[in-house]
DRENLO-823374 format. One record per residue (C-alpha): residue number from 1; residue in one letter; x, y, z. Coordinates in nm, 4 decimals, padded with zeros to 6 digits, always signed. Layout:
N
- seq|type|x|y|z
- NUM|A|X|Y|Z
...
//
This chain:
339
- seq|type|x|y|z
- 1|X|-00.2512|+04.2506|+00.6432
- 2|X|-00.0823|+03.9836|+00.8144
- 3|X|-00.2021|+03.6367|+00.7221
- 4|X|-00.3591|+03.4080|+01.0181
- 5|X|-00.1430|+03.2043|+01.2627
- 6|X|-00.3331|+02.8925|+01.1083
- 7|X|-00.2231|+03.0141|+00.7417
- 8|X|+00.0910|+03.1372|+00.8576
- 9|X|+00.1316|+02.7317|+00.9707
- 10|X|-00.0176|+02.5589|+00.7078
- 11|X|+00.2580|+02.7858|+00.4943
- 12|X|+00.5589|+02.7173|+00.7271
- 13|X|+00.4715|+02.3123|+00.7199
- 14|X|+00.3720|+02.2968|+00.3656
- 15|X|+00.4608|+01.9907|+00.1542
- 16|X|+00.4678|+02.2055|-00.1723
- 17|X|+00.8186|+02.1331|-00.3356
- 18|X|+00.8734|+01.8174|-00.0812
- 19|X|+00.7946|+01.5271|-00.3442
- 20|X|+00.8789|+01.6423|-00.7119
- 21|X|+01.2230|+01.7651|-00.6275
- 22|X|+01.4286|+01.7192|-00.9262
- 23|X|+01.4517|+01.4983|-01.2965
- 24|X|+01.4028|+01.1733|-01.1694
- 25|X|+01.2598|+01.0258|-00.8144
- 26|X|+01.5022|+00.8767|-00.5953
- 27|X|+01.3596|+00.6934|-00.2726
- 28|X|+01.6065|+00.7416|-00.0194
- 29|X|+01.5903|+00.3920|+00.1791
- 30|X|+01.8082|+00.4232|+00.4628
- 31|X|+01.6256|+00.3092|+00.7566
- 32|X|+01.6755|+00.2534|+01.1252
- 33|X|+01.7960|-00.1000|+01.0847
- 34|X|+01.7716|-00.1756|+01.4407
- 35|X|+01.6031|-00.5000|+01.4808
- 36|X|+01.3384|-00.6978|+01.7289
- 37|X|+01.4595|-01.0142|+01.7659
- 38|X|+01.4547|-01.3408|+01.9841
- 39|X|+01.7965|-01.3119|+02.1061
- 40|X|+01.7769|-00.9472|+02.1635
- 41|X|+02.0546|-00.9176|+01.9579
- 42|X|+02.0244|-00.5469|+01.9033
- 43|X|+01.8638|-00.4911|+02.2288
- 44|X|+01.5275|-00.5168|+02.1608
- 45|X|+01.4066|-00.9286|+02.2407
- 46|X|+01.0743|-01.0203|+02.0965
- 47|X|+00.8572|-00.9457|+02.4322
- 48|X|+00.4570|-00.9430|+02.3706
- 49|X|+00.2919|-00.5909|+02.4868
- 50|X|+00.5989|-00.4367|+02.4448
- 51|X|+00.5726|-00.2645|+02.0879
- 52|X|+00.3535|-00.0955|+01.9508
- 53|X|+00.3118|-00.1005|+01.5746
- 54|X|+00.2133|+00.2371|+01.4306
- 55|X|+00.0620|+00.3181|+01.0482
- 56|X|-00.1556|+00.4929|+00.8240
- 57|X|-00.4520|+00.3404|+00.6549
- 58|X|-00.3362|+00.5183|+00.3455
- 59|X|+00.0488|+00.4082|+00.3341
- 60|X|+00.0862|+00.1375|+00.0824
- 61|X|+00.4003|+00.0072|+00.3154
- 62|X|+00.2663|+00.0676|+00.6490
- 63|X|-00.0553|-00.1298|+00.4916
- 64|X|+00.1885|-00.4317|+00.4485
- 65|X|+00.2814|-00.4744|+00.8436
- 66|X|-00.1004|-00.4727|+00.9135
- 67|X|-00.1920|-00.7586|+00.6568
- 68|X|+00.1193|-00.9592|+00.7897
- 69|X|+00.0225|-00.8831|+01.1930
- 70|X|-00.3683|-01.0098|+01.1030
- 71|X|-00.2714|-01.3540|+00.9093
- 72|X|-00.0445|-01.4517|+01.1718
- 73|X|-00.2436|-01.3485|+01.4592
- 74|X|-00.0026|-01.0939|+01.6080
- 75|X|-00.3095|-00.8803|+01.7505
- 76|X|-00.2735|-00.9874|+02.1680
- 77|X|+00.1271|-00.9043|+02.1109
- 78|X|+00.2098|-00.6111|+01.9158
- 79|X|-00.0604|-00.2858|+02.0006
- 80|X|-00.1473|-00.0869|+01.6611
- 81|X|-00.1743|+00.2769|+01.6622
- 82|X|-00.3299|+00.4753|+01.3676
- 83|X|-00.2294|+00.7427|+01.2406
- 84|X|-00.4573|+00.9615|+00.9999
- 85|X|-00.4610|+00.9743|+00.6676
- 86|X|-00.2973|+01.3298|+00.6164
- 87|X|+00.0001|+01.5426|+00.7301
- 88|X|+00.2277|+01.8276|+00.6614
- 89|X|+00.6035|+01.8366|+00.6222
- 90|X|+00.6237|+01.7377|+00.9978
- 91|X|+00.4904|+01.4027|+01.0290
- 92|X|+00.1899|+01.1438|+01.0619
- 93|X|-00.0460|+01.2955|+01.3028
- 94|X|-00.2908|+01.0729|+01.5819
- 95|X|-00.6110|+01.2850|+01.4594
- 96|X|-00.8280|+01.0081|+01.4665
- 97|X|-00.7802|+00.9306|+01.8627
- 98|X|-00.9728|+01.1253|+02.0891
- 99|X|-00.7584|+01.4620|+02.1830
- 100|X|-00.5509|+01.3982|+01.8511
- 101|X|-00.3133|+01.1817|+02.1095
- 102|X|-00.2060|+00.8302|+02.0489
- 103|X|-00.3858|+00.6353|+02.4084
- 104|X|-00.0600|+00.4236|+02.4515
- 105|X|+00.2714|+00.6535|+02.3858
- 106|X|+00.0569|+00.9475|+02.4831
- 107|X|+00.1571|+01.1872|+02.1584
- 108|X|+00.0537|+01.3602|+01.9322
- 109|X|+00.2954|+01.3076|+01.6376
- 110|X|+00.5012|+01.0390|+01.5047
- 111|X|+00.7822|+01.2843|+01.4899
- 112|X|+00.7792|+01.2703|+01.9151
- 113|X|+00.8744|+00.9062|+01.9196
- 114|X|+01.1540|+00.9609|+01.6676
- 115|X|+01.3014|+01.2278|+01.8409
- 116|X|+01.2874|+01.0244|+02.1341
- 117|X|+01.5474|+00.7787|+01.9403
- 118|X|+01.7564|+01.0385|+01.7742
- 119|X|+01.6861|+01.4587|+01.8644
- 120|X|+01.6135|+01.5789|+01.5209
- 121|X|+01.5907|+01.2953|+01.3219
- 122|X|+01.7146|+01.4216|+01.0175
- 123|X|+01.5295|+01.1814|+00.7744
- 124|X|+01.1427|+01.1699|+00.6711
- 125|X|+00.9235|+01.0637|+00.9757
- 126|X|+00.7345|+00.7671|+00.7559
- 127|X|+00.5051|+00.4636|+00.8714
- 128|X|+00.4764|+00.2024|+00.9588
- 129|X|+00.7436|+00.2222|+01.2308
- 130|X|+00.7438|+00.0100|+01.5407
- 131|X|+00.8027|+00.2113|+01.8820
- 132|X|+00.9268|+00.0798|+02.2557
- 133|X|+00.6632|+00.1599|+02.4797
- 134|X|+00.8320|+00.1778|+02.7521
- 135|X|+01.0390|+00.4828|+02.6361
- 136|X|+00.8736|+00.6043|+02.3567
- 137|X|+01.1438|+00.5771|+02.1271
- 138|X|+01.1213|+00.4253|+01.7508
- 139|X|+01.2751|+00.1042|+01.7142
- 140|X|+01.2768|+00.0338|+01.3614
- 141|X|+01.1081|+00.2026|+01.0313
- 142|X|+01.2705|-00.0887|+00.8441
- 143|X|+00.9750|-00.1789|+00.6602
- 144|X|+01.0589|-00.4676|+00.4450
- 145|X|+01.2321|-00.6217|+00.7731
- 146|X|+00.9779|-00.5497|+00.9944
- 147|X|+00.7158|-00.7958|+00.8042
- 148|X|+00.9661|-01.0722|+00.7754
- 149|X|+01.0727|-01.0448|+01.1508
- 150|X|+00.6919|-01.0925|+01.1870
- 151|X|+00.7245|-01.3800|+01.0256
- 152|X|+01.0450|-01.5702|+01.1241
- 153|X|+01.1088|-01.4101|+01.4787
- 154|X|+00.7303|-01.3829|+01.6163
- 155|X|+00.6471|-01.7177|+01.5663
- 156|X|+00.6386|-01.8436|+01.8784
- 157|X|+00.3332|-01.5750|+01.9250
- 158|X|+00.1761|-01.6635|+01.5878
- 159|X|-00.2344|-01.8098|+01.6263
- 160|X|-00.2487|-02.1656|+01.6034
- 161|X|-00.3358|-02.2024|+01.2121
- 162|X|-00.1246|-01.8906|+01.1125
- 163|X|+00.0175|-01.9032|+00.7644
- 164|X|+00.4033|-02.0186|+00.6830
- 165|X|+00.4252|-01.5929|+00.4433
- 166|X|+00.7533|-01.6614|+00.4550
- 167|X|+00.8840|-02.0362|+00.3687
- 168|X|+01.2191|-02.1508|+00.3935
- 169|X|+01.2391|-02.3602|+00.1061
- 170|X|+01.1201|-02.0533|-00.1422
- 171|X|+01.2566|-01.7645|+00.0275
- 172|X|+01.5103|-01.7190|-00.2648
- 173|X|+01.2418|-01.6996|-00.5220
- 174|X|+01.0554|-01.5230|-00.2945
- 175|X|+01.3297|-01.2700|-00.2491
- 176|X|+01.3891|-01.2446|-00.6279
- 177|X|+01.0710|-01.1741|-00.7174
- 178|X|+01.0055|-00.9265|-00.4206
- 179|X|+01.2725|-00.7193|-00.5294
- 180|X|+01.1804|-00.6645|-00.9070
- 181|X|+00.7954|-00.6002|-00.7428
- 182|X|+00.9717|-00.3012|-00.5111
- 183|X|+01.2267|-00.2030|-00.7730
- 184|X|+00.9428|-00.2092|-01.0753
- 185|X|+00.6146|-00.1980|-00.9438
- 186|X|+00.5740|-00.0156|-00.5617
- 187|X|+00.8364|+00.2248|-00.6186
- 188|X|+00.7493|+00.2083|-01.0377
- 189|X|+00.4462|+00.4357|-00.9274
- 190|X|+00.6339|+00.6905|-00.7667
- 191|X|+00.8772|+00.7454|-01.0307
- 192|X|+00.5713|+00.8237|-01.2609
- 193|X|+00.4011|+01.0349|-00.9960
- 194|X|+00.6841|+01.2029|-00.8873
- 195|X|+00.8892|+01.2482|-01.1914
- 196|X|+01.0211|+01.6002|-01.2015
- 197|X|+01.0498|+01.5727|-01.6614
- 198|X|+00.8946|+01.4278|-01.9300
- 199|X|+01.1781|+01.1541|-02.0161
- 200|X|+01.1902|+01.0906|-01.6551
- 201|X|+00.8061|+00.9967|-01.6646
- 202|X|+00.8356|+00.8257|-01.9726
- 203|X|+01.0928|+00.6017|-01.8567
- 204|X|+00.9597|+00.5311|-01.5464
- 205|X|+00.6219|+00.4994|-01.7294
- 206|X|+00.7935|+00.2442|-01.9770
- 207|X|+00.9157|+00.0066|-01.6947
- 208|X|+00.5820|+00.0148|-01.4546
- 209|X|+00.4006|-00.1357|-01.7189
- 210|X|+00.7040|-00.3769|-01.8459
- 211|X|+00.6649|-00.5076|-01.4929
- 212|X|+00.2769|-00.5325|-01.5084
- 213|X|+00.2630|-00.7212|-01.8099
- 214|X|+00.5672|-00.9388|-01.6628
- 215|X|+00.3304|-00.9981|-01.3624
- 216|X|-00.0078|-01.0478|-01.5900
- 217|X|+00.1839|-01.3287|-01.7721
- 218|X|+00.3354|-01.4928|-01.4506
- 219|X|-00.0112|-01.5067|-01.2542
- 220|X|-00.2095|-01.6577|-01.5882
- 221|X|-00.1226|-01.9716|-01.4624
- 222|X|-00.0282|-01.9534|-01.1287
- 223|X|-00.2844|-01.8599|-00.8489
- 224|X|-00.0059|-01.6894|-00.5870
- 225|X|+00.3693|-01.5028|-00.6830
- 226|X|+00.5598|-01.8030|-00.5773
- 227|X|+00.4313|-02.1642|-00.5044
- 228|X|+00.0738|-02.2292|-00.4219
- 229|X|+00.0100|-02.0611|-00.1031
- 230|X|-00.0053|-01.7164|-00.0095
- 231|X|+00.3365|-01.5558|+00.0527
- 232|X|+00.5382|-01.2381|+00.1532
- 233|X|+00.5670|-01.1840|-00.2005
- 234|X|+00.1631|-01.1360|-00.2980
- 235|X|+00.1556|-00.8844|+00.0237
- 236|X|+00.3662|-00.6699|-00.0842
- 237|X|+00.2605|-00.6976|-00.4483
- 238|X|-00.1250|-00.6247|-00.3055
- 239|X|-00.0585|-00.3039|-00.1149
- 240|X|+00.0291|-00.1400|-00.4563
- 241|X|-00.2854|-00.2824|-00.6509
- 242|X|-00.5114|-00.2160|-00.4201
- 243|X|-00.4353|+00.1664|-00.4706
- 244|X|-00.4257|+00.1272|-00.8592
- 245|X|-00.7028|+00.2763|-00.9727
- 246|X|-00.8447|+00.4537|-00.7159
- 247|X|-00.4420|+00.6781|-00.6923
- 248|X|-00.1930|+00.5724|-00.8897
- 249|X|-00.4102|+00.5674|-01.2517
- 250|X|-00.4873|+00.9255|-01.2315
- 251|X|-00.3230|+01.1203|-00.9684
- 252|X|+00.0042|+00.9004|-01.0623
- 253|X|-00.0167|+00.9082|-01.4291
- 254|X|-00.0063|+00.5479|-01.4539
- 255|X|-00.2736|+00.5575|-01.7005
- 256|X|-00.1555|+00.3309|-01.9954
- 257|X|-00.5017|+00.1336|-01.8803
- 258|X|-00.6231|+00.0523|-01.5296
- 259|X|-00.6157|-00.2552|-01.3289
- 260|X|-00.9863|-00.3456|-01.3894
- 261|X|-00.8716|-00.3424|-01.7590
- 262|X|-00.5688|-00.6269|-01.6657
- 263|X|-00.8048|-00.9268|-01.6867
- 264|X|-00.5130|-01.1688|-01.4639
- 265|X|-00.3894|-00.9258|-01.2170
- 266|X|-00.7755|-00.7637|-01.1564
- 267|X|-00.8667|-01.0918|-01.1213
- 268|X|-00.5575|-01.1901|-00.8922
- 269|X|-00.6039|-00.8703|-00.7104
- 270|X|-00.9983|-00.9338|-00.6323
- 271|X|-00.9012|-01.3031|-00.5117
- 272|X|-00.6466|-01.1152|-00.2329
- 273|X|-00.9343|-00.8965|-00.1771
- 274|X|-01.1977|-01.1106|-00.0608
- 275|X|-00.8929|-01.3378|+00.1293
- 276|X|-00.9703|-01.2532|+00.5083
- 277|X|-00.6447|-01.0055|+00.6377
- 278|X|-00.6386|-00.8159|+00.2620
- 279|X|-00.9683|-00.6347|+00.1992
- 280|X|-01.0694|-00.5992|+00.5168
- 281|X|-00.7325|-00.3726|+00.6061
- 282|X|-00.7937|-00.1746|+00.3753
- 283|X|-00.9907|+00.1712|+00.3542
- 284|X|-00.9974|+00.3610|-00.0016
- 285|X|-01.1272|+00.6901|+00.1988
- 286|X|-00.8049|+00.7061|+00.3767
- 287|X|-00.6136|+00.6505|+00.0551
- 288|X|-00.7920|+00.8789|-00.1709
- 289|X|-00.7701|+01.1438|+00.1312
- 290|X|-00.3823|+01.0880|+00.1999
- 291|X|-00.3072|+01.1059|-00.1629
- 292|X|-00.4694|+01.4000|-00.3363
- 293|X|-00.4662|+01.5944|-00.0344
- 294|X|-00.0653|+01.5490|+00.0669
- 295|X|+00.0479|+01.5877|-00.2497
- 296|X|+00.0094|+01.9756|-00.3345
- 297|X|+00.2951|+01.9102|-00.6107
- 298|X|+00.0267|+01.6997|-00.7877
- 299|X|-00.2685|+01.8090|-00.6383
- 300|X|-00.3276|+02.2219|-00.5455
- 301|X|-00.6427|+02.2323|-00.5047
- 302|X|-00.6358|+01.9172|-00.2392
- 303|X|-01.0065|+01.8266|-00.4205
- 304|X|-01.0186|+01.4309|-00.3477
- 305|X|-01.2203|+01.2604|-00.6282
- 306|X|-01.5303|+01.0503|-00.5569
- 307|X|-01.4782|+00.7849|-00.7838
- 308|X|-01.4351|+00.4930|-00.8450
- 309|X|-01.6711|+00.2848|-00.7463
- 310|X|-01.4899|-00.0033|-00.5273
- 311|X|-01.7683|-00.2089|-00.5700
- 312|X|-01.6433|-00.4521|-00.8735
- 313|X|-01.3703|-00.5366|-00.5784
- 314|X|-01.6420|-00.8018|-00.4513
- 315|X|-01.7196|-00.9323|-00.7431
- 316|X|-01.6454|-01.3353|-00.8845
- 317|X|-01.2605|-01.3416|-00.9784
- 318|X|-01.2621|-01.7338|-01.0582
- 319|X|-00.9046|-01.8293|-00.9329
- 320|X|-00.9980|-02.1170|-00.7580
- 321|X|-00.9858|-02.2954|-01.1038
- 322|X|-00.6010|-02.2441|-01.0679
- 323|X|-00.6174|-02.4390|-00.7282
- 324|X|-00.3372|-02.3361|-00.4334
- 325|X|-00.4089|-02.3184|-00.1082
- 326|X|-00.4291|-01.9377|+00.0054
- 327|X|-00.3307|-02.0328|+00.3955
- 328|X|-00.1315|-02.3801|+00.3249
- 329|X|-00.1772|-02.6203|+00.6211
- 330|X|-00.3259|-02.3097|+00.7922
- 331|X|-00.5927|-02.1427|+00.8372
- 332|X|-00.8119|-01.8173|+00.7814
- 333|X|-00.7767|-01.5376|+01.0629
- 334|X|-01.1214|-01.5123|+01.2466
- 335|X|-01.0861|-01.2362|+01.4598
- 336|X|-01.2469|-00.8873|+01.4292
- 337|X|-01.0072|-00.6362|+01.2656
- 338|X|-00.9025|-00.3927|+01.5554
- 339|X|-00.8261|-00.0210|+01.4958
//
C-alpha cells in the first residue's frame, strides 16, 4: 500500500539527517549582508512602513531583533510578522495568521520572500530576516547586523526615552565580549546538541560551561555585561538563557547543572526577565514546541515535555544591590507588546 500524500510529504520535507550531519557542528554564517541604512547605501534607505521584520517566537536569534525593536520603540516603523514555532526542511511557515498567510507580504512561507531575492536560495531559509514590502523580497538575514542597524541607523525613529544598546564609547568591549558570548555560549549549545561524536560533545561540552563560569564570575559584581546600563551585549547573552533549562539542559545535553542552579547568572537572567522588552517577548510554548518537535535527530518521537515550571522566572533576583541603571538616561518601553 502506498503511503498518504500527507505522509508521503511529511517524508519528502523531513528534517531527519538535516542538523547532526557529521563529527562536529559547524554554523555556516554567510548571510545576505545587504544592509538598511540612512544613506541607502546598498539601496535600501531607512524608510518607516517599509520593512517588515519577520521571526519565530522560538528562534533564540530572531528573539534578539524583537527585544531590540521593543526597547527602542521601533513598533510604528518596522511591521513584525510571526512565524510559527515549527517547520520542515522548507522553511518557517505563517500558521498562526488566519489562512496560514502572512496579512502584509501575502505568503505563506518564508521561503517565498527569499526566492523573491534570489530563485532558489541555496542556503537555509532562517529568521529573523527583514523583507521589502514593496516587492516581497528579503533584504537582509544578517542577524547580528540587523540589531545594531536598529540601533545606530533607526535612531532618528527611536521613542523619546529609548535606550543608548549600543554606546559609542563601549562598543569595543561590547564587541569583545559579544563575540566570545556567540563563539562560546549561543552557538556553545549547538555544538553540544548537535554534535555528531562523543569527543565532539565533550569538547563542545567542556567550553559551554568554561564560558558560563567565565560569565558567573564577571556578573558577581557587575549588574549588566559591560558598563552599568543595559547593552547589545546582555540581549544577545539573554536569548540563550532564557531557553536554558526549559531546551538546551535536556534536549541539548547541556546538563553539567541548570541555570536555576548558577546562583549569578539565574539571578542575572531573572533581573532581564522582569526588565519590560525581555520577558514579555518571550513564549516558552513556542520554544519547547520548535525544539523537540524540529529536531527529529534529537527528538523522534516529537513528544514536547511539560516541564519546567517557568514560574521561579518571577521570583526576587536582588540585583538592584549592584546598582546600574537598566535604561541609562532612558526610559522603560510602555507600550503593549504587538504580535
Amino acid at each position: 500500500m502506498e503511503a498518504e500524500p500527507a505522509a508521503q510529504d511529511a517524508q519528502q520535507y523531513s528534517t531527519k539527517g538535516i542538523y547532526v550531519t557529521g563529527n562536529e557542528y559547524t554554523r555556516d554564517t554567510h548571510y545576505i549582508e545587504t544592509r538598511i541604512t540612512r544613506d541607502g547605501a546598498d539601496g535600501y534607505p531607512v524608510e518607516a512602513g517599509r520593512y517588515r521584520l519577520v521571526v519565530a517566537r522560538a528562534c533564540p536569534w530572531a528573539h534578539r531583533s524583537t527585544i531590540v525593536r521593543r526597547l527602542l520603540g521601533l513598533e510604528d516603523a518596522i511591521s513584525i510578522g510571526v512565524c510559527g514555532p515549527t517547520h520542515d526542511v522548507r522553511s518557517w511557515t505563517f500558521d498562526l495568521d488566519p489562512g496560514g498567510v502572512d496579512p502584509v507580504l501575502g505568503i505563506e512561507r518564508l521561503q517565498e520572500a527569499y526566492f523573491k531575492r534570489t530563485p532558489d536560495y541555496p542556503r537555509g531559509i532562517t529568521v529573523p530576516a527583514v523583507v521589502d514590502v514593496p516587492t516581497g523580497a528579503v533584504v537582509t538575514n544578517n542577524f547580528p547586523q540587523i540589531t545594531l542597524d536598529f540601533s545606530t541607523e533607526w535612531k532618528e525613529f527611536h521613542r523619546a526615552g529609548a535606550p543608548d544598546l549600543y554606546p559609542e564609547a563601549l562598543r569595543e568591549e561590547i564587541d569583545t565580549v559579544a563575540k566570545r558570548i556567540f563563539t562560546e555560549v549561543n552557538n556553545g549549545v549547538y555544538r553540544c546538541g548537535f554534535a555528531g561524536s562523543q569527543e565532539a560533545y565533550d569538547a563542545a561540552y567542556d567550553r559551554l560551561f568554561t564560558a558560563l563560569d567565565w560569565l558567573e564570575e564577571r556578573l558577581a559584581t557587575q549588574r549588566y555585561l559591560v558598563g552599568d546600563t543595559i547593552t547589545e551585549a546582555d540581549v544577545r547573552l539573554f536569548t540563550t538563557l532564557v531557553r536554558f533549562d526549559a531546551v538546551y539542559h535536556g534536549h541539548f545535553k547541556c546538563n553539567r547543572n541548570k541555570l536555576s542552579e548558577m546562583p549569578v547568572l539565574w539571578a542575572y537572567a531573572r533581573d532581564l526577565f522582569q526588565t519590560p522588552g525581555f520577558g514579555d517577548t518571550v513564549n516558552f510554548e513556542q520554544i519547547k514546541k520548535h525544539y523537540y518537535v524540529v529536531h527529529e535527530d534529537l527528538n523522534p518521537t516529537r513528544i514536547v515535555p511539560k516541564g519546567p515550571d517557568a514560574s521561579g522566572w518571577v521570583t526576587p533576583h536582588g540585583r538592584e544591590a549592584l546598582g546600574g541603571r537598566p535604561f541609562g538616561d532612558g526610559t522603560a518601553p510602555t507600550r503593549d507588546v504587538d504580535a
